[in-house]
N, C-alpha and C positions, 0 to 999 in steps of 0.2 A: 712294040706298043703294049704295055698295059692291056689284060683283061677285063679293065673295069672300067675305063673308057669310055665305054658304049652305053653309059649308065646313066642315074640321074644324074642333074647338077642342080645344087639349092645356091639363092642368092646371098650372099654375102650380109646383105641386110635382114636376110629373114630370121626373124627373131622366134619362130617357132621351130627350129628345129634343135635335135640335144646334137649337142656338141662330145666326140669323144678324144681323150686325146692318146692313143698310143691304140697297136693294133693285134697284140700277143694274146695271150689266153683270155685276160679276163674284157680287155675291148673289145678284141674281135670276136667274142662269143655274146657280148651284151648289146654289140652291132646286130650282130643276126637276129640275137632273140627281138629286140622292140622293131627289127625295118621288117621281123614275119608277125607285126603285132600290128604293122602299118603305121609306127611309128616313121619320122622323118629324121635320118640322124646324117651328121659328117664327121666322119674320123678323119682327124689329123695323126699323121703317121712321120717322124721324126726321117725315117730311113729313105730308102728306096726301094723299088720292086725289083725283085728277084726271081725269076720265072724256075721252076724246078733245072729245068735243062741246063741255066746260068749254074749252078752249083758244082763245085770244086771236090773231086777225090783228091785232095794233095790239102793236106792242114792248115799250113800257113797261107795258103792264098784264101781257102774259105773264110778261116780265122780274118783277114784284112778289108772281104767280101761285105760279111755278115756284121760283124763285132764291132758294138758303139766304145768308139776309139776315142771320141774328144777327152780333152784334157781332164786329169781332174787329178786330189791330193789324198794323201792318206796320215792319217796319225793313230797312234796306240803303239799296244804291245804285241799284234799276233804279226803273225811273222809275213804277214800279205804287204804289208808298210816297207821290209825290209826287203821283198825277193820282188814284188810287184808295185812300186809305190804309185804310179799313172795309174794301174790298173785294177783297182781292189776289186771291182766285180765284171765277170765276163757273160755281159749279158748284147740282146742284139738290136745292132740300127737297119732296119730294116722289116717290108711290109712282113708280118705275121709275128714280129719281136721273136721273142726268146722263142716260140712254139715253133721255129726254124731249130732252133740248136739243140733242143730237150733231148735225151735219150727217151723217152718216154715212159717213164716208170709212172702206174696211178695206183698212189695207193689210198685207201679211206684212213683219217684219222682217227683216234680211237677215242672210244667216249668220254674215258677220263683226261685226256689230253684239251679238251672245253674247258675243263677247271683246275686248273694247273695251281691255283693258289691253293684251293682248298683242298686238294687232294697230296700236295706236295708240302705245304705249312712254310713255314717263313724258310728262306733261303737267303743269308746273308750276302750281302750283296745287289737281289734279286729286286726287281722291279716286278712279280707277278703281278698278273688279273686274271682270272677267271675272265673269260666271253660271255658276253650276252645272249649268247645262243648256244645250245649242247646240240651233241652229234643228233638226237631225237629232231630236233629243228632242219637239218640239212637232208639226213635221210631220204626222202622219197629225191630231194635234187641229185644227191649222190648216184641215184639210180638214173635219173634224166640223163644224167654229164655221162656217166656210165655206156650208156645206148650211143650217146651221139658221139662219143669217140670210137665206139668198138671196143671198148678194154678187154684183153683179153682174160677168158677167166671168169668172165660174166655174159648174163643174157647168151650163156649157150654158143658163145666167141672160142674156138679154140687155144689152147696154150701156145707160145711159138716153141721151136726145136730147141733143144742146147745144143750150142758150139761147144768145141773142145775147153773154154776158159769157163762152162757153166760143170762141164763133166769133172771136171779137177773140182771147184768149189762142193760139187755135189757129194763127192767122195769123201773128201773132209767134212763134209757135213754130219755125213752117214757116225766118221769113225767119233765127232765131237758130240752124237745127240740134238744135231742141227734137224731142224726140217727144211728143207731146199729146194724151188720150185723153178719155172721161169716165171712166174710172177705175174702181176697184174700190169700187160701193160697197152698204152693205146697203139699199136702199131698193128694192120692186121695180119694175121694170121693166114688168112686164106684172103680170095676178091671180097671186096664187102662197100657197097655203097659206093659203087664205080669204081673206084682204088684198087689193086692186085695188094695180095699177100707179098710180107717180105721176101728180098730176094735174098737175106742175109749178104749185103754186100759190104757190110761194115765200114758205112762216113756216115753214121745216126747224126753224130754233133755236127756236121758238114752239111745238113740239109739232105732231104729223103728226095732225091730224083723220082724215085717211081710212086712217090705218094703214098706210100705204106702206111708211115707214121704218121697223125694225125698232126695237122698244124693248122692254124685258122689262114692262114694263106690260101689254100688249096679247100680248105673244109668252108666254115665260116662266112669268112669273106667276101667269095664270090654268091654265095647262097644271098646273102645278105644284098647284094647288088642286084641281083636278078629280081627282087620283089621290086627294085624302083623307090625304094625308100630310103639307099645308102648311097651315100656319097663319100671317096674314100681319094685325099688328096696327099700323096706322099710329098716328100725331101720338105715337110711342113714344121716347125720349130717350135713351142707356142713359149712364147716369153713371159706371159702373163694372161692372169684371168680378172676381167674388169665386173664391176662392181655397181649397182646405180645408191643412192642415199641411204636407203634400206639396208643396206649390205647384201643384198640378192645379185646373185651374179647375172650380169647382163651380156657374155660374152668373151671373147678371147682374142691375144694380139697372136699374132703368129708372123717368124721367118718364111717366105716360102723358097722355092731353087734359086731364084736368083738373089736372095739375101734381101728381098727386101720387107718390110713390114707391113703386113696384111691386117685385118680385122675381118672374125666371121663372129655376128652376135649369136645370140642360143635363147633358147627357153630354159634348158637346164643344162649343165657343164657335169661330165665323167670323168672324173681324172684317173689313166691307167699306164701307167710311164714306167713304174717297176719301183723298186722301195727308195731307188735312188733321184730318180727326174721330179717322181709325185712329186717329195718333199720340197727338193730345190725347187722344183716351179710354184708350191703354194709360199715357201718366203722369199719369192721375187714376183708374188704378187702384194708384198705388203704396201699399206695407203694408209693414211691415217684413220681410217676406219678400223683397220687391221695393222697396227704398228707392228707386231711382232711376225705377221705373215697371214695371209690367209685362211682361216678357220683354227686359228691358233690359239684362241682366247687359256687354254688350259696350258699352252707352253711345250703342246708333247709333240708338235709337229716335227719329224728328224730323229726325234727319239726312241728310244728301244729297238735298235737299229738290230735285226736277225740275222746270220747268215748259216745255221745250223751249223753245231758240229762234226768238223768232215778228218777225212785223211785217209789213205790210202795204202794198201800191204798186197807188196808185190813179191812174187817168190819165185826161184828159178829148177827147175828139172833136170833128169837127165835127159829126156826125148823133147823133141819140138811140142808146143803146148799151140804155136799160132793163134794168141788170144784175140789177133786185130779179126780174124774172120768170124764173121759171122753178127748179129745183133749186138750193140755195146754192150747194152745193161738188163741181159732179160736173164737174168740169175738175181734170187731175192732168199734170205735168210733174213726172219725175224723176230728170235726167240729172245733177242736180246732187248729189243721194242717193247719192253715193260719197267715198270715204274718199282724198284724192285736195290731200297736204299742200302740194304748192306752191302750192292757192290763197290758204296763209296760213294754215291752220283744219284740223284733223282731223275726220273726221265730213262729213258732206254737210245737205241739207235740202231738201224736197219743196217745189215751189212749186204751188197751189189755188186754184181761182177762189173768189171769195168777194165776198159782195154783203152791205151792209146797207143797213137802211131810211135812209127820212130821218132819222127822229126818234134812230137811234144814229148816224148819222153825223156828224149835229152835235155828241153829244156824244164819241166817240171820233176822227175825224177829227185833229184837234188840240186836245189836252184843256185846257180854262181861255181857250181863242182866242178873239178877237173882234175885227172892223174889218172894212176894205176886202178883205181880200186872205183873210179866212176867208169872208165872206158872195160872195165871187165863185166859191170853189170848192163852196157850197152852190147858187147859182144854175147852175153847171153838173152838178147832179146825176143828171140825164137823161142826160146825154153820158159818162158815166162806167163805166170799165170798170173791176177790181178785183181783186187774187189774195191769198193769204195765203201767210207765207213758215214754215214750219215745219219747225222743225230739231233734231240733236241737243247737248243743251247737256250742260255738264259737271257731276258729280256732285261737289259741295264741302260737306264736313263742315262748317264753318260757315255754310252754308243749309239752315235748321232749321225744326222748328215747335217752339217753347214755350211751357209756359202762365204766362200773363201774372202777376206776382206782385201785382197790385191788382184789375184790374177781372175782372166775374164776370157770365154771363148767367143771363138770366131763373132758369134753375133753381138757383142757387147757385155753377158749377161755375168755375172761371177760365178766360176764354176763351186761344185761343189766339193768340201772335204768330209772325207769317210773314215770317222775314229771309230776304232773297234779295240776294244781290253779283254783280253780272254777271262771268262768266272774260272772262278776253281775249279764248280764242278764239268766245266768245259773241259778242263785238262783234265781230270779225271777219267772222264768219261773214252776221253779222245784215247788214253792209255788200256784203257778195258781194252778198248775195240781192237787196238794194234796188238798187243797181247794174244788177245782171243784169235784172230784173223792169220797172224803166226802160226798161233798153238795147231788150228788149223789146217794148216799148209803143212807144217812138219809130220804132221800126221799120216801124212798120204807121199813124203816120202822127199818135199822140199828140200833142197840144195843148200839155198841162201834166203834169209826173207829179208825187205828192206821196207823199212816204216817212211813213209815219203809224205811229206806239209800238206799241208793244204793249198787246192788250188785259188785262184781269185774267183771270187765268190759266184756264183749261180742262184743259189735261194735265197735270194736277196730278201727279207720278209720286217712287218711293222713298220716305224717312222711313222703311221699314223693311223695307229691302231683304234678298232672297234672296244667300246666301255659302255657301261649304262650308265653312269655321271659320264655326265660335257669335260669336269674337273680331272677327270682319268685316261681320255684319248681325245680323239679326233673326229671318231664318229660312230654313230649307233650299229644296229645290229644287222640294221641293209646297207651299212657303207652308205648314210645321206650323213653329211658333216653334221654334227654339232651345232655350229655358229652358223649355215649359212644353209636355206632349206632345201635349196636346189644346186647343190654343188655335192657330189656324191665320187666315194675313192672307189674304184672299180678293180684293185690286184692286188697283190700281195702286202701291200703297205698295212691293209686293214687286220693284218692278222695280229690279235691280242697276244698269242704264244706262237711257238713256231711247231711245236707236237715233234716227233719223231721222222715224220714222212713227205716223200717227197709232196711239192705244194702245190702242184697244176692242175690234179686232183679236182683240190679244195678250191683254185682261183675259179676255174671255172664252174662248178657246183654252184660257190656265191655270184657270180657275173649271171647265172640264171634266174635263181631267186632272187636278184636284185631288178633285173630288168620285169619281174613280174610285179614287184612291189610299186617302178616308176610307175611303169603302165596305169597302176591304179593309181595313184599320186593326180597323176597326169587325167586321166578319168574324171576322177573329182573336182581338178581344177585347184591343184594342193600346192602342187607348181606349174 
């Protein structure tokens, strides 16, 4: 049974409570802030609950566990269409979303990363906007999200250990001029706010059995229940957001377990589904009020579709390196994290230790490989050390989500397609990184390095991004839409760039200042 059970339940008709619809960083953090404001909220949660102890050391069954699997299409040119065409983004179905799967890296965005157009100048191809809001704006939130996950590194949090895959990275670091840390991240260090310090048991992407890593499942969520102001109903679908004359949203349909069609009406609707659901759920809300989709009037819903530029440089040793043990990703290098055009590329990218098991390395290593020369780089998997390269990529109007004009899942609705076209200076960039990340390695005395694709996406970011013109996104500077006063994007979708760094950070930083902003909306009687 569910820990949250025992909790309130709001009526189905009651039309004053906010509606949230997903339950990862930016829901489940904007759940807790308004139900400890005494607000009344229901989050609908697409997954189901997952109790720590349920969680999987073995990859592929957590991977089957956790990961929202339903159908879905891919088109373009980066190579996720070619090795993962169902799968372009690996994000989760279930309660606490993706804040189940994170490694937990939190880093702050950097100032100049807010004005990316005017800091960076036209960039052909580029779909830039500067944000309506600069890092001066988020600041003292940064510090809030800071405290309340534990990052470490801040607030007097300790560093976590390096594992042997941070000591190798570190060494190359020393011989390249790197600076190399374990970084900023939310997992704690020591006990901290009833949770034990890590136990370095290395399955971070598997779910944190002992609670280390900060997730709004275990954090969030239940805090949020215990005030009596939240109501949190999983295996919930929401098909649609309804409307009265006005165009003010009156409410939500919703799948619930047994497939069938519910209605909970709202005061005001959050929509936090991740870069991919937002969007397809606000153009399967469209009505003739909204012909082109929900809060769409500008066209840019689905568009400037993010996933940072990533990819991965693995290298092999003479001695066992054992990268799976210990923390995934608490190794951070970020000198390259500057805006710094003569490397070719505008924008910079964070390089991360990162380790997977066997059984994903064989299959993302080199995706469809097979012979002498893939099964030699699997027989050196002891010896192997590893980092991820993540960067910021370019916001292009023609990388969209849309729904598919044929195929439809389980519950009738059309699923959505994920076109992505790599920019130039994406390739660019992606080549520094593999480059440098090598240069690296050999450094300190690497064997073999091997430059390995990108996986299916995690930082799924924009489709329906924050502008100060209606004409240029989706929605303002607190994530309330544009066209509709009381319909507000709550995660990653709203993000106008996607900056250098990882983005959970940021979601949740804005899911605090945004739920401060309802509050007073809501106050006044605004919505």
């Amino acid at each position: 049974m569910s820990v949250f059970e025992n909790y309130a339940r709001f009526d189905q008709d009651d039309a004053s409570v906010v509606v949230i619809i997903g339950s990862g960083a930016g829901g489940g953090t904007l759940a807790n802030e308004l139900a400890q404001k005494g607000i009344d909220v229901v989050v609908l949660e697409a997954g189901s609950f997952n109790d720590r102890l349920d969680f999987h050391a073995d990859e592929w069954p957590a991977f089957s566990q956790l990961s929202w699997l339903d159908n879905r299409t891919t088109s373009g040119d980066w190579r996720i269409a070619k090795d993962f065409p169902n799968l372009p983004t690996w994000i989760c179905k279930t309660v606490g979303g993706t804040t189940v799967h994170w490694a937990g890296a939190s880093l702050r965005f950097q100032p100049h990363e807010f004005s990316a157009k005017s800091h960076y100048g036209e960039v052909a191809g580029a779909n830039l906007l500067d944000w309506p809001i600069g890092y001066e704006d988020l600041e003292p939130f940064y510090i809030q999200a800071e405290k309340k996950m534990g990052v470490t590194r801040t607030n007097g949090n300790k560093g976590l250990p390096g594992n042997n895959n941070f000591k190798v990275m570190h060494a190359g670091a020393e011989k390249m001029g790197y600076a190399c840390t374990t970084g900023h991240m939310a997992i704690n260090s020591e006990t901290r706010d009833g949770r034990p310090g890590c136990q370095q048991r290395g399955f971070c992407f598997q779910g944190c059995r002992f609670g280390a890593k900060w997730s709004t499942l275990y954090t969030e969520l239940p805090a949020a229940a215990k005030t009596g102001h939240m109501e949190l109903r999983t295996d919930c679908h929401v098909a649609q957001i309804e409307h009265d004359a006005q165009g003010k949203a009156t409410g939500v349909t919703y799948f619930d377990a047994s497939g069938q069609l519910q209605r909970q009406k709202a005061r005001l609707v959050a929509v936090a589904g991740n870069s991919i659901e937002t969007p397809r759920l606000l153009l399967n809300s469209a009505s003739s009020l909204f012909p082109q989709g929900m809060a769409n009037s500008s066209g840019q819903v689905g568009r400037n579709y993010m996933r940072h530029t990533t990819g991965s440089v693995y290298a092999t040793f003479d001695k066992p390196v054992h990268m799976y043990r210990g923390t995934t990703m608490a190794g951070l290098i970020s000198n390259e994290a500057k805006h710094d055009p003569s490397r070719g590329f505008v924008g910079g990218y964070e390089m991360e230790t990162l380790s997977l098991g066997l059984p994903f390395m064989a299959a993302f290593l080199d995706p469809g490989a097979w012979g002498e020369q893939f099964t030699h780089a699997m027989d050196q998997y002891e010896n192997m050390a590893g980092m991820w390269i993540v960067g910021e990529d370019m916001p292009q109007e023609s990388n969209r989500i849309t729904l598919h004009g044929e195929l439809k899942d389980q519950h009738g609705l059309p699923v959505p397609n994920v076109h992505y076209d790599d920019h130039p200076n994406d390739l660019a960039m992606r080549d520094h990184g593999f480059k440098q990340g090598a240069a690296l390695y050999r450094s300190v005395g690497a064997l073999e390095t091997y430059e390995v694709p990108p996986y299916p996406s995690t930082h799924n970011l924009g489709t329906c991004r924050m502008s100060e013109k209606a004409a240029d996104g989706v929605c303002n500077a607190f994530g309330r839409t544009h066209d509709v006063p009381n319909l507000f994007i709550s995660d990653g979708s709203q993000f106008t760039s996607s900056a250098a760094e990882n983005p959970t950070l940021t979601i949740v930083t804005l899911a605090i200042r945004q739920a401060g902003h309802i509050a007073e909306l809501m106050s006044r009687g605004e919505v």
